[in-house]
Backbone as a printed PyTorch tensor [residue, N CA C, xyz], in Angstrom:
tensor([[[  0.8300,  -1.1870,   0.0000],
         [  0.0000,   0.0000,   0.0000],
         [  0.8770,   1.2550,   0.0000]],

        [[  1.7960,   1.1520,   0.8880],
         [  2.6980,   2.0570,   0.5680],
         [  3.5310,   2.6610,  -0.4120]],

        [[  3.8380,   1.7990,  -0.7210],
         [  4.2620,   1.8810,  -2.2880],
         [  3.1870,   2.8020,  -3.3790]],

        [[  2.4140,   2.5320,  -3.4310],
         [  1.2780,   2.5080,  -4.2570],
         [  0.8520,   4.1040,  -3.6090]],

        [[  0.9320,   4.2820,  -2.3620],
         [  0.9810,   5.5980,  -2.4800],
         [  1.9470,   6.8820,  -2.6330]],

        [[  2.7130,   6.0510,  -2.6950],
         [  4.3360,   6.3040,  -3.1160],
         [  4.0410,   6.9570,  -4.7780]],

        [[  3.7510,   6.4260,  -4.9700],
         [  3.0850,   6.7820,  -7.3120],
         [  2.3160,   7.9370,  -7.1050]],

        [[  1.4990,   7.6880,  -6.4120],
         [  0.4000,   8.9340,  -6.3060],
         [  0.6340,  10.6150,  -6.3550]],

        [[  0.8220,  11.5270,  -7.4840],
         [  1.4960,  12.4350,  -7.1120],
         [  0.2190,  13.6160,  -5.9680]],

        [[  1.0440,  14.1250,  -5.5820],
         [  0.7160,  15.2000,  -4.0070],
         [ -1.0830,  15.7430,  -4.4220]],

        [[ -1.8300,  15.2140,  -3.7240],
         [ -3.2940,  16.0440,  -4.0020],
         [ -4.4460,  15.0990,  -4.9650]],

        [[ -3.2190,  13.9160,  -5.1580],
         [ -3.8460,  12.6880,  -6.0790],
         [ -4.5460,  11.6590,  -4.9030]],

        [[ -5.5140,  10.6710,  -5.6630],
         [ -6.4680,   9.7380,  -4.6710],
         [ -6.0860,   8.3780,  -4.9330]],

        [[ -6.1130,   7.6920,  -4.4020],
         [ -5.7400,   6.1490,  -4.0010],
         [ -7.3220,   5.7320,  -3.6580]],

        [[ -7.7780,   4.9180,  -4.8560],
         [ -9.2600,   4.4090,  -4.0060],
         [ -8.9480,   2.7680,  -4.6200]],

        [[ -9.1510,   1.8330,  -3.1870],
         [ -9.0340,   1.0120,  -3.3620],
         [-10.0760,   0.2710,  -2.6180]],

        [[-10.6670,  -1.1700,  -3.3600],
         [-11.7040,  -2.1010,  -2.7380],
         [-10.5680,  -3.3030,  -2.4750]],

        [[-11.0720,  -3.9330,  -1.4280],
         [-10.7070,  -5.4310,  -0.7220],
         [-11.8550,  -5.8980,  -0.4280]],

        [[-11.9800,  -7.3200,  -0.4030],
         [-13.2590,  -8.1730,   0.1200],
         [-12.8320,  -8.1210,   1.4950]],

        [[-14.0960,  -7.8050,   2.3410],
         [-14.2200,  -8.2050,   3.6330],
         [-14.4500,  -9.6480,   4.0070]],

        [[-13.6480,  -9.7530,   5.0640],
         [-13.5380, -11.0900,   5.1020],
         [-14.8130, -11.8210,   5.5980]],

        [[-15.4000, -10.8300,   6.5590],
         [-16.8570, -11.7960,   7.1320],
         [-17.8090, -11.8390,   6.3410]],

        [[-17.9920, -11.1550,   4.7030],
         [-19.0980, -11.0430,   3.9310],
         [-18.3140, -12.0160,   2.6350]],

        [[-17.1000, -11.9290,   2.7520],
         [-16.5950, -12.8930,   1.0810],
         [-16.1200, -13.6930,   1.8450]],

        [[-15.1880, -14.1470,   2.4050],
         [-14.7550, -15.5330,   2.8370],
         [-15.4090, -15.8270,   3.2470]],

        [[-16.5920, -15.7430,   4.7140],
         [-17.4220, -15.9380,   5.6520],
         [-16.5260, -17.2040,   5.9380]],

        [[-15.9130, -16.6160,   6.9330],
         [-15.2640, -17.8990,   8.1290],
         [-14.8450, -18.9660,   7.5430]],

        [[-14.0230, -18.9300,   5.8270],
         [-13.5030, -20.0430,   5.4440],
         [-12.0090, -19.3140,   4.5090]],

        [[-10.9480, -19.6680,   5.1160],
         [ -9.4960, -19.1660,   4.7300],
         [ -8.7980, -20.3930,   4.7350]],

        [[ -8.1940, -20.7380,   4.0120],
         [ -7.8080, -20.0930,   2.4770],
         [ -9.2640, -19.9890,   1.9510]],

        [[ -8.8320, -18.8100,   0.6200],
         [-10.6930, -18.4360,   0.4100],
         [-11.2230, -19.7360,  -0.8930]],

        [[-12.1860, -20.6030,  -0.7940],
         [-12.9820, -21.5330,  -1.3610],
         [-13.6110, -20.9090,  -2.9740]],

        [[-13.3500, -19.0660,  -2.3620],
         [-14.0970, -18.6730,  -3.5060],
         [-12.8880, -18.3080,  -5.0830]],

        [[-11.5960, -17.4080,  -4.4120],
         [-10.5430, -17.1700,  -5.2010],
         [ -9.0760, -17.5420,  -4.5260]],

        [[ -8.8370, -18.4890,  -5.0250],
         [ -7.1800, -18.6250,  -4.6370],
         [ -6.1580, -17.9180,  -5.0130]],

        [[ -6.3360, -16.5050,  -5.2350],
         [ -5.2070, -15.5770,  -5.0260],
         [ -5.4960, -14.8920,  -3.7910]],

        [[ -6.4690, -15.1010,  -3.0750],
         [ -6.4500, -14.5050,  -2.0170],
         [ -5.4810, -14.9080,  -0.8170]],

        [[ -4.5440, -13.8810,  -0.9830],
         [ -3.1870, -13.9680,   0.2070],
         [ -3.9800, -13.6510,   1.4630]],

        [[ -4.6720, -12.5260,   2.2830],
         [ -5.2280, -11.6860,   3.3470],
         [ -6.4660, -12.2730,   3.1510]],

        [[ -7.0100, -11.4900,   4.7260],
         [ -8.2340, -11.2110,   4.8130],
         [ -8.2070,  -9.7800,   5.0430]],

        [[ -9.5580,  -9.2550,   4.9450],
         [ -9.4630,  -7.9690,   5.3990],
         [-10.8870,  -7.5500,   6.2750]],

        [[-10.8350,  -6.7020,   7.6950],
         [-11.7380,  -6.4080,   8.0170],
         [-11.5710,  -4.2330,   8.4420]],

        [[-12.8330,  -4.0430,   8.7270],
         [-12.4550,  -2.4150,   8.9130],
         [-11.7640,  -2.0270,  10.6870]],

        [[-12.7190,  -2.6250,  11.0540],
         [-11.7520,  -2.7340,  12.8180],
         [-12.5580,  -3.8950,  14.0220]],

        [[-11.8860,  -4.9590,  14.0000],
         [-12.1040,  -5.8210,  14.7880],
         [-11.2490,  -5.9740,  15.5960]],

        [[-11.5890,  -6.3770,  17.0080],
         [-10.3250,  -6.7940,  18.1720],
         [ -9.8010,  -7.6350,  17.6430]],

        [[-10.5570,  -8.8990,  17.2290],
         [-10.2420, -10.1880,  17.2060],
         [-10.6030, -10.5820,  16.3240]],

        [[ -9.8230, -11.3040,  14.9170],
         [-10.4720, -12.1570,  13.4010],
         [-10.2730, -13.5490,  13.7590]],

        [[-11.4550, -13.9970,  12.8830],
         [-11.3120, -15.4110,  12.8880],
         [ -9.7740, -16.1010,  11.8420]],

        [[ -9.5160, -14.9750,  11.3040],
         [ -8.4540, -15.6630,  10.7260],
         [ -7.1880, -14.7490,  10.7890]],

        [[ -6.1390, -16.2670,  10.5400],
         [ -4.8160, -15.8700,  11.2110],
         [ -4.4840, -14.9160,  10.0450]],

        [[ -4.8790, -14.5020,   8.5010],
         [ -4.1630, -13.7230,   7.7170],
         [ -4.6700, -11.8670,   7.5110]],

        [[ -5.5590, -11.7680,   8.8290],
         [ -6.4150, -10.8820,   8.5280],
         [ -5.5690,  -9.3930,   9.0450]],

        [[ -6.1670,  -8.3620,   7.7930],
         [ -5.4320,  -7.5500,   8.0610],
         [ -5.8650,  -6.2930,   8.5080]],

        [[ -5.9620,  -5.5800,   9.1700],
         [ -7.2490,  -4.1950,   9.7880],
         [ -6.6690,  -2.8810,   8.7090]],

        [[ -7.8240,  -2.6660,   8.1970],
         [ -7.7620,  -1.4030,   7.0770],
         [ -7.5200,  -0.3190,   7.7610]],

        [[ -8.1260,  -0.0900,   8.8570],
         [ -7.5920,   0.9900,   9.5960],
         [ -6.6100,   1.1220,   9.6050]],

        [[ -5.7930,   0.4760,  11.0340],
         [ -4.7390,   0.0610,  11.3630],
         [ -3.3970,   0.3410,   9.7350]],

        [[ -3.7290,  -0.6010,   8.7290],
         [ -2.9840,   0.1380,   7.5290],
         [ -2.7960,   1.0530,   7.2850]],

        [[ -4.4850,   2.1180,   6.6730],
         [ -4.1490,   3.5890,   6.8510],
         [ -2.9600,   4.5610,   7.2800]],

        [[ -3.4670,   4.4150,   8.6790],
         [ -2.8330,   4.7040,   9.6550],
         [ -1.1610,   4.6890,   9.7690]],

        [[ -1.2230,   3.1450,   9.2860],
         [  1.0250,   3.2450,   9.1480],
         [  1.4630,   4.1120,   7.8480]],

        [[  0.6380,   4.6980,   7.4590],
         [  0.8150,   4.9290,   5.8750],
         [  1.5390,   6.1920,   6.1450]],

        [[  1.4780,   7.2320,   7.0130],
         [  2.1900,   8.0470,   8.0840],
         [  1.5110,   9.6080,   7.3580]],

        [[  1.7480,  10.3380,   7.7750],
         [  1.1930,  12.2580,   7.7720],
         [  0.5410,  12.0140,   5.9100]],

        [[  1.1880,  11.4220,   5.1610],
         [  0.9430,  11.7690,   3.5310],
         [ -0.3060,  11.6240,   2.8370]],

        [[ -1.0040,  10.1780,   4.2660],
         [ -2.3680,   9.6680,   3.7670],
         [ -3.3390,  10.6110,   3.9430]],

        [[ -4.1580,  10.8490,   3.8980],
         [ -5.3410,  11.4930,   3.6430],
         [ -6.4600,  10.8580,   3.5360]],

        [[ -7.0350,  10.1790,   4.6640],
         [ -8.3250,   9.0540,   4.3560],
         [ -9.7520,   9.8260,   3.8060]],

        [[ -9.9400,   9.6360,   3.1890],
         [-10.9710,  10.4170,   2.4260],
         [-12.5720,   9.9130,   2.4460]],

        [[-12.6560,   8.5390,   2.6810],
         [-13.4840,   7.5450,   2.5340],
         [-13.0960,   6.0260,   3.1820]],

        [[-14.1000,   5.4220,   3.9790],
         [-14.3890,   4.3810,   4.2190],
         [-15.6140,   3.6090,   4.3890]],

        [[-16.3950,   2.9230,   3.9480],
         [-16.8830,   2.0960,   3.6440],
         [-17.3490,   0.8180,   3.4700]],

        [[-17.9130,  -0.2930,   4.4560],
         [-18.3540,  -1.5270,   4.1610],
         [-19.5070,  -1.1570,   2.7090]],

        [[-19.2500,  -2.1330,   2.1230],
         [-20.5010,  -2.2770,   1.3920],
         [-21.1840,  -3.3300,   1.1580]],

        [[-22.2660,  -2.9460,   1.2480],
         [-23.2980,  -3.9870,   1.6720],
         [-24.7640,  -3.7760,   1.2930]],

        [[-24.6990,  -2.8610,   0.6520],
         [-26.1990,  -2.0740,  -0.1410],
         [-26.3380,  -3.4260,  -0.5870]],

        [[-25.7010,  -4.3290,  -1.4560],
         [-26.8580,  -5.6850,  -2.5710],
         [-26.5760,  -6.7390,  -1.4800]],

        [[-25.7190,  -6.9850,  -0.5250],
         [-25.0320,  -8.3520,   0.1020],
         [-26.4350,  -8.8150,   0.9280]],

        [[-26.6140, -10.0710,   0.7160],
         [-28.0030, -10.3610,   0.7300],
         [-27.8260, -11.6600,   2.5280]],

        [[-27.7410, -11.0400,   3.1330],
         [-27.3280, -11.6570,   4.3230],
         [-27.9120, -12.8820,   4.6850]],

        [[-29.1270, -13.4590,   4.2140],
         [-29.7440, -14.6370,   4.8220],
         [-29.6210, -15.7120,   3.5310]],

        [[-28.5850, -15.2380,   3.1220],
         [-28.4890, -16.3320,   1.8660],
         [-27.4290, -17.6540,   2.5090]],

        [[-27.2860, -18.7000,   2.4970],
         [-26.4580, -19.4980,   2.5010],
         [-25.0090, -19.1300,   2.0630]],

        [[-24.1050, -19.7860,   2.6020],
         [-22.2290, -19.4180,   1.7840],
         [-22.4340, -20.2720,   0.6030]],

        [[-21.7480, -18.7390,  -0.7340],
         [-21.1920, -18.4070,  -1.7180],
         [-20.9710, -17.1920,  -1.7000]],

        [[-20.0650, -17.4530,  -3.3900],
         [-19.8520, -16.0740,  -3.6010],
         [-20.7440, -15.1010,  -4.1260]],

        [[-21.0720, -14.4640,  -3.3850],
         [-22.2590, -13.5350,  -4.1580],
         [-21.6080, -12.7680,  -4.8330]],

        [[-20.1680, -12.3900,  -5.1220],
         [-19.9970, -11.2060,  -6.3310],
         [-19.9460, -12.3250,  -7.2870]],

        [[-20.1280, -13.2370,  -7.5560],
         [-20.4910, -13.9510,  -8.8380],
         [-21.8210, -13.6490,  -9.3790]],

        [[-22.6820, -12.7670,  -9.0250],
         [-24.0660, -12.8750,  -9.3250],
         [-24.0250, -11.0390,  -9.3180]],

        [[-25.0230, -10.6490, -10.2170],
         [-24.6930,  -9.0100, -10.4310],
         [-24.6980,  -8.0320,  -9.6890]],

        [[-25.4270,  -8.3870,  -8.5760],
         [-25.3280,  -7.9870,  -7.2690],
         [-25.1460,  -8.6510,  -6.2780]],

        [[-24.6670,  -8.2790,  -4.6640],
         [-23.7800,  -8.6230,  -3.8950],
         [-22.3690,  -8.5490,  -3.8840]],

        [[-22.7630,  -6.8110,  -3.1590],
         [-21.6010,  -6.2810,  -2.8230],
         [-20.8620,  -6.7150,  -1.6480]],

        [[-19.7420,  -7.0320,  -1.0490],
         [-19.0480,  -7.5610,  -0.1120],
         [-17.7360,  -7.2290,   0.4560]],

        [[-17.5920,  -5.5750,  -0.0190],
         [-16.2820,  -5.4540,   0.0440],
         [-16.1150,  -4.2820,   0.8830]],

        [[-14.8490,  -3.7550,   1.3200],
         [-14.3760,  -2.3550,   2.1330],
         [-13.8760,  -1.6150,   0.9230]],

        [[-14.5800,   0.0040,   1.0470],
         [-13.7360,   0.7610,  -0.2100],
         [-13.2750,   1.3450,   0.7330]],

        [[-12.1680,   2.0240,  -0.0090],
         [-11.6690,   3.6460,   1.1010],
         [-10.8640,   4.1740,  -0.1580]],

        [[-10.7480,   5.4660,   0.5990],
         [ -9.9920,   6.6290,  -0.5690],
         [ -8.8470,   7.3070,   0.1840]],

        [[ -7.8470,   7.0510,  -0.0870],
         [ -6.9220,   7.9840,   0.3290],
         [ -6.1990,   9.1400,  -0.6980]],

        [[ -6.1900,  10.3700,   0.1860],
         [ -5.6890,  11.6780,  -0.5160],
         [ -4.7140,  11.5710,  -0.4670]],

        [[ -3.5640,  11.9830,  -0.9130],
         [ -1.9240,  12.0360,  -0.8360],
         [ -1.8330,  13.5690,  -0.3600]],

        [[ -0.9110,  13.8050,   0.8400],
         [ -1.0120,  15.2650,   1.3550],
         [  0.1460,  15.6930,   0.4160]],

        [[  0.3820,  17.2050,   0.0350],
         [  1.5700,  17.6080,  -0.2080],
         [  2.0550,  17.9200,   0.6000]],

        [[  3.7320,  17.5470,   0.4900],
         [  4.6550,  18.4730,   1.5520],
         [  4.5940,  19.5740,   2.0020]],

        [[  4.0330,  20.8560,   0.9050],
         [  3.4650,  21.9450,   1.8400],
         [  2.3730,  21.9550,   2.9550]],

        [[  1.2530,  21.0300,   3.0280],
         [  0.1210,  20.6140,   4.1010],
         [  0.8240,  19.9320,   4.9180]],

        [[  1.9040,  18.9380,   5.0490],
         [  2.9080,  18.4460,   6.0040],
         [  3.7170,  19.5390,   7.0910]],

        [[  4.3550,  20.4040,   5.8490],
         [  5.0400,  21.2170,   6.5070],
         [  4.3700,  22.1320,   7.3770]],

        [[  3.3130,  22.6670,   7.0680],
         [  2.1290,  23.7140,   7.4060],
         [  2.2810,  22.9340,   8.9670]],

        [[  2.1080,  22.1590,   9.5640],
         [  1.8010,  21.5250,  11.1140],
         [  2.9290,  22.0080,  11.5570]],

        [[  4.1200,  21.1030,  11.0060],
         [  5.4800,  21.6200,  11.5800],
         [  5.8590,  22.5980,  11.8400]],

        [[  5.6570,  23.7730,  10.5330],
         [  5.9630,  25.3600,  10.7160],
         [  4.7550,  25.8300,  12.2080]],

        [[  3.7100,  25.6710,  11.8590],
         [  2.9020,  25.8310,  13.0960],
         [  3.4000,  25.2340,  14.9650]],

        [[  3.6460,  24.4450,  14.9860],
         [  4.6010,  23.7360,  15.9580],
         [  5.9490,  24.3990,  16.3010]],

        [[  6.4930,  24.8670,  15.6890],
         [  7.8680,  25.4330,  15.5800],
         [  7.2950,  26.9420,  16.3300]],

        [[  6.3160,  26.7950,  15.6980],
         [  6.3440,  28.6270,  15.8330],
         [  6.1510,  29.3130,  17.5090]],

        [[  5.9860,  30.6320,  17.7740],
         [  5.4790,  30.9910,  19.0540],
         [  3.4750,  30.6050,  19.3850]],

        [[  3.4200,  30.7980,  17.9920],
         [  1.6270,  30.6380,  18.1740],
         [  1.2700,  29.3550,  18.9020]],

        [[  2.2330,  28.0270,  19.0110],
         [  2.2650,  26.8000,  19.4970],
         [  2.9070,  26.7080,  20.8950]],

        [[  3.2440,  28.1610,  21.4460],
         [  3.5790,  27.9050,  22.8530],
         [  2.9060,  27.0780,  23.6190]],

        [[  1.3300,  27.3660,  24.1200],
         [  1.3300,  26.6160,  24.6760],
         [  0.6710,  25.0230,  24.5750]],

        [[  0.7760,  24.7440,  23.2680],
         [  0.9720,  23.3660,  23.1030],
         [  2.0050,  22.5070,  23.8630]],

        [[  2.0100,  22.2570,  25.0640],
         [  3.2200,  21.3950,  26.0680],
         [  2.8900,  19.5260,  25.9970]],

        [[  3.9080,  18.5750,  25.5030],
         [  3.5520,  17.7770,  25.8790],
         [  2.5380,  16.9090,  25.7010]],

        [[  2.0580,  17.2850,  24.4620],
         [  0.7940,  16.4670,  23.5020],
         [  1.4650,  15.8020,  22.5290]],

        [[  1.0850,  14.8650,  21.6050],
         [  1.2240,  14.3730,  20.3780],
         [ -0.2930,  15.0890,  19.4620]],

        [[  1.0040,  15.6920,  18.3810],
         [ -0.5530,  16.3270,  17.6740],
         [  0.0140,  15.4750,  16.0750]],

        [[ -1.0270,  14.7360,  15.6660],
         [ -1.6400,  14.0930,  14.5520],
         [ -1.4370,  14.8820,  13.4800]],

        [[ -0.8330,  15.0690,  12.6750],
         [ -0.9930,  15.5050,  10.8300],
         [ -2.1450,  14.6850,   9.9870]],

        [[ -3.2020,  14.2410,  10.2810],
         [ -4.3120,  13.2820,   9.9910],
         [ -5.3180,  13.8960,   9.7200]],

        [[ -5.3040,  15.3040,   9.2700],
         [ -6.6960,  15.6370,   9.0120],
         [ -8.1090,  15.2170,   9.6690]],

        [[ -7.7870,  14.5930,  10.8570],
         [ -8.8300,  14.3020,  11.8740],
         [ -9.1540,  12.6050,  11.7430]],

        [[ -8.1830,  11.7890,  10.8300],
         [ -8.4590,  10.9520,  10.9370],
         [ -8.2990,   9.5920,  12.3190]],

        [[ -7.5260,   9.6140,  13.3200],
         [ -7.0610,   9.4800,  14.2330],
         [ -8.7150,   9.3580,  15.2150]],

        [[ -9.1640,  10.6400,  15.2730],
         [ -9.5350,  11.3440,  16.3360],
         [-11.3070,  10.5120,  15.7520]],

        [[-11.6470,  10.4860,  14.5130],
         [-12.4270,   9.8680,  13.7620],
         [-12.1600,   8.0370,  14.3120]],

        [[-11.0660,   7.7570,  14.6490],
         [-11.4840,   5.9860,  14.6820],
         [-11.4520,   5.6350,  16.2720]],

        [[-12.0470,   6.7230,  16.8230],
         [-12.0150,   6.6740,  18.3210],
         [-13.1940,   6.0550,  18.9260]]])
C-alpha cells in the first residue's frame, strides 16, 4: 500500500476495494471462492477469525502524515445476508467489500503543522502528540 501511495502524485487519490472477510470468505481461509487470495481484510475488529487478517484501519494509519483518508466504507447495499455461503460477487449484485480513498497530502500541508509547531503561536501546546491526519485518528475513536 505504501508503495502505491508512493506513485500517487501530491493532491492525487488512491481508491481502493478489498473483500471483507466476514461477507466474502465468511469464516472459510484459504478463500474456497478465489485462490489468489493472500489476506483477509476487516475495517476494525479486536479479534479475526483468521490468522491472515489484516485491519484497514490500522494500515491507513502506518501509511504516516501523507495519507489522507478520504473515505471508508463496508458495502453492503446488494449483500443479501440470509443467503447461505457463496460467492455472491459472482451474481450481479452482492456487494461484499471495504472501499476507502486515500488523498496524498503535499509536503506543503505536512510542513504547514510543523511550521505551526515550531512557531510561538504553538507555545502553549506542552507535551501532547498532535496528529498531521486531518482528523483521521480522532475519527477511529
Amino acid at each position: 500500500m505504501a508503495n502505491w501511495l508512493r506513485v500517487v502524485k501530491p493532491g492525487g487519490h488512491l481508491i481502493v476495494i478489498v473483500p471483507d472477510e466476514d461477507l466474502y470468505e465468511q469464516g472459510v481461509f484459504p478463500s474456497t471462492f478465489n485462490r489468489d487470495h493472500k489476506w483477509t481484510f476487516t475495517v476494525l475488529k479486536t479479534r479475526s477469525w483468521s490468522e491472515r487478517s489484516i485491519n484497514v484501519l490500522e494500515m491507513i494509519g502506518a501509511l504516516g502524515p501523507a495519507a489522507d483518508p478520504v473515505k471508508l466504507e463496508l458495502l453492503t447495499a446488494t449483500y443479501r445476508f440470509n443467503l447461505p455461503r457463496y460467492d455472491q460477487t459472482a451474481t450481479p449484485v452482492g456487494e461484499c467489500g471495504i472501499e476507502f480513498i486515500i488523498r496524498k497530502r503535499s509536503p506543503e500541508e505536512i510542513a504547514a503543522v510543523v511550521a505551526f509547531l515550531a512557531s510561538d503561536e504553538a507555545a502553549f501546546v506542552d507535551g501532547e502528540v498532535v496528529s498531521a491526519d486531518g482528523g483521521y485518528e480522532a475519527g477511529s475513536r
